[in-house]
C-alpha positions as CSV (number, residue, x, y, z in Angstrom):
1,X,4.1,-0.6,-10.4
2,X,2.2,0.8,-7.1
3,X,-0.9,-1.0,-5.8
4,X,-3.0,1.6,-5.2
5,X,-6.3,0.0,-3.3
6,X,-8.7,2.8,-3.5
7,X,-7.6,3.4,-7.7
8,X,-9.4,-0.4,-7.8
9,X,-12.7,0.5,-6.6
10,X,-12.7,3.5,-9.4
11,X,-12.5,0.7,-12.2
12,X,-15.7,-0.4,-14.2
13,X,-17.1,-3.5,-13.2
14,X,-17.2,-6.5,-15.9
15,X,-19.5,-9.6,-16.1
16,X,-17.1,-12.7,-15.7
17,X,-18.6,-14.5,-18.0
18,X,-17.8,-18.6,-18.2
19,X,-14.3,-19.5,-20.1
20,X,-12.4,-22.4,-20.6
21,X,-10.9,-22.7,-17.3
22,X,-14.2,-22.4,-15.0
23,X,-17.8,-22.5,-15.0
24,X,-20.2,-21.0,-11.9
25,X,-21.9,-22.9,-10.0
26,X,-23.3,-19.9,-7.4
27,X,-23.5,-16.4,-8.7
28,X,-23.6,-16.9,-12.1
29,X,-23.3,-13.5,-13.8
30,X,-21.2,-12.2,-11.0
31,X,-19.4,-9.0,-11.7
32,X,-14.8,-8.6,-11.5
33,X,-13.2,-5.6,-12.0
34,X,-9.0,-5.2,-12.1
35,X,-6.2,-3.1,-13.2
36,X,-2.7,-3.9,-13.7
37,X,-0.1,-2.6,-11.9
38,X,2.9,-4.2,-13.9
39,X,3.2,-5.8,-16.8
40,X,6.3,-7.3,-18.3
41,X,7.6,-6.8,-22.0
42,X,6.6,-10.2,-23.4
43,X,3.5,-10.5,-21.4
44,X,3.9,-13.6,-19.6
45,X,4.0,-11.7,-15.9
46,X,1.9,-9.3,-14.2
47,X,1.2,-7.6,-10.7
48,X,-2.5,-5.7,-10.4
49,X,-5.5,-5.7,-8.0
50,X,-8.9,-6.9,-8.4
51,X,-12.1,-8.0,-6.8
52,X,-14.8,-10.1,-7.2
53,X,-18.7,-10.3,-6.4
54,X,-19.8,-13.1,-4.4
55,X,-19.6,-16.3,-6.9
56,X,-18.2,-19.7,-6.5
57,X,-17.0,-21.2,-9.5
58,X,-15.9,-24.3,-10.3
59,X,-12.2,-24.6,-11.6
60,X,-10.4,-26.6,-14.7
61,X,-7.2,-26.9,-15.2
62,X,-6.2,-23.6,-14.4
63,X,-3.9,-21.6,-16.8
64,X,-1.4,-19.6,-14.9
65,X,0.6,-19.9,-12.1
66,X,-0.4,-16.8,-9.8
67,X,0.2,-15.6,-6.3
68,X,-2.8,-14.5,-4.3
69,X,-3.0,-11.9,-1.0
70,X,-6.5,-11.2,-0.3
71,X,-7.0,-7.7,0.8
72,X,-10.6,-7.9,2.1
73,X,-13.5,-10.9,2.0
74,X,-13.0,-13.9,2.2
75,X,-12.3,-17.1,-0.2
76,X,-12.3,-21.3,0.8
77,X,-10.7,-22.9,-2.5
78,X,-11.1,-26.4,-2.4
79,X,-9.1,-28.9,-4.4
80,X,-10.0,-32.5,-6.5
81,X,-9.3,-34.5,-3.6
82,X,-11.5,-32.5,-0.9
83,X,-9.0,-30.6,1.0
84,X,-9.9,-27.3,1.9
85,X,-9.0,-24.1,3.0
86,X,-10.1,-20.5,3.8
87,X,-8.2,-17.3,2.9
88,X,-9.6,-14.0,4.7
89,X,-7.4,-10.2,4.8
90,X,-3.5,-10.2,5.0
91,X,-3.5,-13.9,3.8
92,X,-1.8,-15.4,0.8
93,X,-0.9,-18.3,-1.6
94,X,-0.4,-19.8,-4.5
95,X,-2.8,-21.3,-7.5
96,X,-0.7,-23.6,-9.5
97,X,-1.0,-23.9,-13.4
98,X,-3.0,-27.1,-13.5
99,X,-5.5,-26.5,-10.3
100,X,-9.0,-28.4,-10.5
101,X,-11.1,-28.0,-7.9
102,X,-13.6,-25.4,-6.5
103,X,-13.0,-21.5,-5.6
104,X,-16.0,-20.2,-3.5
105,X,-16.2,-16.8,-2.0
106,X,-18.5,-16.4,1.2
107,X,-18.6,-12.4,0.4
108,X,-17.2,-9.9,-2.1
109,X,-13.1,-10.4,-2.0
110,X,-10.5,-7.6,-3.1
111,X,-6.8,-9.0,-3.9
112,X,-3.4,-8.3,-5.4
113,X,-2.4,-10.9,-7.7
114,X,1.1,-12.1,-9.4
115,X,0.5,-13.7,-12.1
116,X,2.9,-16.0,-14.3
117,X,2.2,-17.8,-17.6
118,X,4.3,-20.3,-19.1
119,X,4.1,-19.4,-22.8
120,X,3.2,-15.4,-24.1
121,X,-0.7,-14.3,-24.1
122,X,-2.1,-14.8,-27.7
């Protein structure tokens, strides 16, 4: 699959609506858009882009494990315990299955993402 940055911003913006696995607590009604990029046969990885409006959400026992590289903005993603840290262009890491804690962006943020489930998509 090829990450193709500029096909992102041609992609219909969504309302990210609360689910299971976070709630806003700034920017409610914030808008995502994505695309994926690769997908494999059973579903359980994919590669794609997206980006976010401002928001900061707070996080439950997230489902996936998925590698982040942010593009453009910037995020600070906070976890249980109070440790900290902020992720800007050209940086990257990890969100483990499980993460509780608190994921605030200080502007819009583009990113490619590697994501991972544990069991197949229903």
């Amino acid at each position: 699959g090829f990450f193709d940055p500029a096909a992102l911003v041609a992609t219909a913006w969504d309302t990210s609506g609360e689910v299971a696995f976070w709630r806003a607590t700034e920017g409610k009604g914030a808008r995502a858009s994505g695309l994926t990029s690769f997908e494999t046969a059973d579903g359980r990885a994919e590669a794609g882009l997206s980006r976010y409006e401002k928001v900061t959400l707070e996080l439950r026992d997230w489902p996936i494990d998925e590698f982040m590289l942010i593009l453009s903005g910037e995020v600070e993603i906070t976890d249980a315990s109070g440790k900290g840290s902020v992720y800007g262009p050209g940086d990257a890491f990890v969100m483990p299955k499980g993460f509780t804690g608190t994921w605030k962006q200080r502007s819009e943020i583009r990113k490619i993402h590697v994501a991972y489930r544990s069991e197949p998509p229903r």
